[in-house]
C-alpha positions as CSV (number, residue, x, y, z in Angstrom):
1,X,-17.9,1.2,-0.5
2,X,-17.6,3.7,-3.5
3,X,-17.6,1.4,-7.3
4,X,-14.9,3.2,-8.2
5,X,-13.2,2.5,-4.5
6,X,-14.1,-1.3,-4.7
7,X,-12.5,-1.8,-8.9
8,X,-9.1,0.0,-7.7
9,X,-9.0,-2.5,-4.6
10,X,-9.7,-5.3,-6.4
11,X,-7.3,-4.1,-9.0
12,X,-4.6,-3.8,-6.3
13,X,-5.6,-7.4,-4.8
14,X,-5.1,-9.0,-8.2
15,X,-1.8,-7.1,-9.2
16,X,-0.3,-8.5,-6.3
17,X,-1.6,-11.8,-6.7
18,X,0.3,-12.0,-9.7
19,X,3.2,-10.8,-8.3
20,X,2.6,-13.4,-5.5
21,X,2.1,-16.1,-7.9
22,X,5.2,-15.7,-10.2
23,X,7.6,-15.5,-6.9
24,X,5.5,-18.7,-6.1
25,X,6.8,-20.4,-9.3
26,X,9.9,-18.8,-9.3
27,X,11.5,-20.5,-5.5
28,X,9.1,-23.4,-6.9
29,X,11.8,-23.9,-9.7
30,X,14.5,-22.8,-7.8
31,X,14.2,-25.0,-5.4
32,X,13.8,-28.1,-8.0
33,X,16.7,-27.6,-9.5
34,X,19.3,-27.2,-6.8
35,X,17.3,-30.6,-4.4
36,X,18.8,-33.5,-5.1
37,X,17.2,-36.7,-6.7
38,X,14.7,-34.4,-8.3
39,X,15.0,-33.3,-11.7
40,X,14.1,-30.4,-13.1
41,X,12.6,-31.6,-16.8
42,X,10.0,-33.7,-14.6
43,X,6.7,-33.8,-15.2
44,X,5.4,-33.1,-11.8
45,X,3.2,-34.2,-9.8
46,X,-0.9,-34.3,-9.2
47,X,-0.6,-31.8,-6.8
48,X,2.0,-29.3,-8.4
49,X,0.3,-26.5,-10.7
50,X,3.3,-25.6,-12.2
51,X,4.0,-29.4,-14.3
52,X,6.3,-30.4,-17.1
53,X,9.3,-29.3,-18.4
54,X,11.5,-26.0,-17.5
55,X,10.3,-24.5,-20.9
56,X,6.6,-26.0,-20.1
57,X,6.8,-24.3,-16.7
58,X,8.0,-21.1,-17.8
59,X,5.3,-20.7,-20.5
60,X,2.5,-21.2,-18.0
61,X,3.9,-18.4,-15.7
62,X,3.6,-16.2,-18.5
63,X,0.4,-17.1,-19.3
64,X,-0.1,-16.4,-15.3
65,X,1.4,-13.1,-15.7
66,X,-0.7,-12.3,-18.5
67,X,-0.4,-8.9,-20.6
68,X,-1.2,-4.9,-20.2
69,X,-4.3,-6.0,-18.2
70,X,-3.1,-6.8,-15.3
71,X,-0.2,-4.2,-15.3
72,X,-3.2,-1.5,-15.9
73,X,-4.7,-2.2,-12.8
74,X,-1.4,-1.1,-11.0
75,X,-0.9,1.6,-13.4
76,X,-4.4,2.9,-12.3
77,X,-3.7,2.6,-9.0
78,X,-0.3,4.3,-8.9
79,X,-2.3,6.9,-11.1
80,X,-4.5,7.8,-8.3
81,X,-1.5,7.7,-5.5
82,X,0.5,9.8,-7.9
83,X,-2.4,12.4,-8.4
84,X,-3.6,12.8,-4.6
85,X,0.4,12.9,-3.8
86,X,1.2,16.1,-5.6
87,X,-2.0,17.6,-4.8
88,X,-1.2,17.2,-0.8
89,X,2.4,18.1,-2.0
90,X,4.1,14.6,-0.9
91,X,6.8,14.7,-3.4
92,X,8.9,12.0,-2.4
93,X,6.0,9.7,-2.5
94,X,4.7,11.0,-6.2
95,X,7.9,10.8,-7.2
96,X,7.6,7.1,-6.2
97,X,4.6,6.5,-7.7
98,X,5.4,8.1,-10.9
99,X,8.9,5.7,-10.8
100,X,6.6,2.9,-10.3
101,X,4.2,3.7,-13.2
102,X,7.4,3.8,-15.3
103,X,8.2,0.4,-14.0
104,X,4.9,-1.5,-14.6
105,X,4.8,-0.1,-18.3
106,X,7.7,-0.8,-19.2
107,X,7.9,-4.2,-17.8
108,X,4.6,-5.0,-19.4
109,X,6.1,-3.8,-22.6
110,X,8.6,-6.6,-22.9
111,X,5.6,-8.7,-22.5
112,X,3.6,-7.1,-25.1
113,X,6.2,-5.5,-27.7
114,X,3.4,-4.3,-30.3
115,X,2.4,-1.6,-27.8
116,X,5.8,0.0,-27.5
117,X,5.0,2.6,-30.4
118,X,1.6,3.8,-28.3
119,X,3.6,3.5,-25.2
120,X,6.5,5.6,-26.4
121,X,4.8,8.9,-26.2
122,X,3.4,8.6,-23.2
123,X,6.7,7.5,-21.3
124,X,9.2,9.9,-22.8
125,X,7.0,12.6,-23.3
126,X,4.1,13.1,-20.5
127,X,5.2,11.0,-18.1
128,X,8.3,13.0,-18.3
129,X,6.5,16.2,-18.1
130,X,4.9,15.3,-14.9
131,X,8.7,13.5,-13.5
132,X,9.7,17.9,-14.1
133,X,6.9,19.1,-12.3
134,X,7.8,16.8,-8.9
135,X,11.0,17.1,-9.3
136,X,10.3,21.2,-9.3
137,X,7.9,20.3,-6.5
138,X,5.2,22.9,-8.0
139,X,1.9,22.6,-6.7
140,X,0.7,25.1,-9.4
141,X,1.6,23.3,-12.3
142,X,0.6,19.9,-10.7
143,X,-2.4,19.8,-11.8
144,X,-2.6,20.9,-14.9
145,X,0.2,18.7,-15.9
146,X,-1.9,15.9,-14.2
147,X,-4.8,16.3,-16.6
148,X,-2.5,16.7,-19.5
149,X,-1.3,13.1,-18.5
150,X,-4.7,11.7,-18.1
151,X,-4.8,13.0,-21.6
152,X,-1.8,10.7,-22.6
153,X,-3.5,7.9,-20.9
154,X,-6.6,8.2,-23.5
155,X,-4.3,9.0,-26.7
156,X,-2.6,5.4,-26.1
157,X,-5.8,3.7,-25.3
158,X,-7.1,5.7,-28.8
159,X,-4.1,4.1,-30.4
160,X,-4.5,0.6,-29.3
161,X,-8.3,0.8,-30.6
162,X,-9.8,0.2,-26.8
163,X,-10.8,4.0,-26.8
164,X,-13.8,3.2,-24.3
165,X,-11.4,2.5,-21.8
166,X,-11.7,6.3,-20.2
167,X,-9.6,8.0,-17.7
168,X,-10.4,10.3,-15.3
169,X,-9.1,12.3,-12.2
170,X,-10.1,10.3,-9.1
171,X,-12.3,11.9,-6.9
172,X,-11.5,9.6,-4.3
173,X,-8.2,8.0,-2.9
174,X,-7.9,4.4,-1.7
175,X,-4.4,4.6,0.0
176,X,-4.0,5.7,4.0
177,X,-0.5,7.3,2.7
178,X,-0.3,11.0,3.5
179,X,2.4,13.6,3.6
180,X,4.4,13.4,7.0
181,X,3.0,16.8,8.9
């Protein structure tokens, strides 16, 4: 399997762990509060991960969660979807892909509020750019517009001083997605 192949499936593996793990902790409290002769506040058991108090438990699935990391890894990969969608000229599914991006980012922004001023440009400003161009469904443009957001990706890693964290137009795609024929 390609490097760059294996990082985006393991990327994609541990984004939905995460997921997995916070709907995990999520019924997990759900279902403590509302069964009776258990309370919530308890301190749990040996075998529970997620112990302690409501405010205990909600702190350790953030910590689960974690920050831009892990939301990066889906961004990359919704990067590459996004990129070989327009090029085959599925526009329903880069549309999708580019909704997504928007998603992860900004979700991970509540998370991390010091990155909102990198983040700004690259949400209301390129990722905009490249919403147009789908929206237009114009294969010509694509790509150039594509590269221009690659750009954007670098100028916010620039600005939150991890400028070795490089971007580039896959070469490869990982998803068996393709446009309908």
């Amino acid at each position: 399997m390609v490097p760059s192949k294996l990082l985006s499936w393991v990327s994609l593996a541990v984004s939905i762990s995460a997921v997995v793990l916070a709907l995990v902790a999520w019924e997990v409290a759900k279902r403590a509060s509302r069964s009776p002769g258990i309370d919530p506040d308890r301190n749990g058991s040996a075998t529970e991960w997620l112990n302690g108090a409501t405010g205990e438990r909600f702190q350790e699935v953030e910590r689960q969660l974690r920050g831009l990391d892990v939301a990066m890894m889906e961004i990359g990969y919704r990067f590459s979807e996004l990129y070989f969608a327009g090029k085959e000229g599925n526009w329903e599914y880069a549309k999708y892909q580019a909704d997504k991006i928007e998603t992860a980012l900004r979700l991970a922004l509540v998370r991390r509020p010091k990155r909102v001023a990198s983040a700004e440009p690259f949400l209301n400003e390129d990722l905009l750019a490249v919403k147009e161009v789908i929206e237009q469904r114009d294969g010509e443009t694509f790509m150039p517009v594509m590269d221009r957001f690659r750009t954007a990706c670098m100028k916010c890693h620039v600005a939150e001083q991890v400028p070795y964290f490089t971007v580039e137009l896959p070469d490869s795609r990982l998803s068996t997605i393709r446009a309908a024929p």
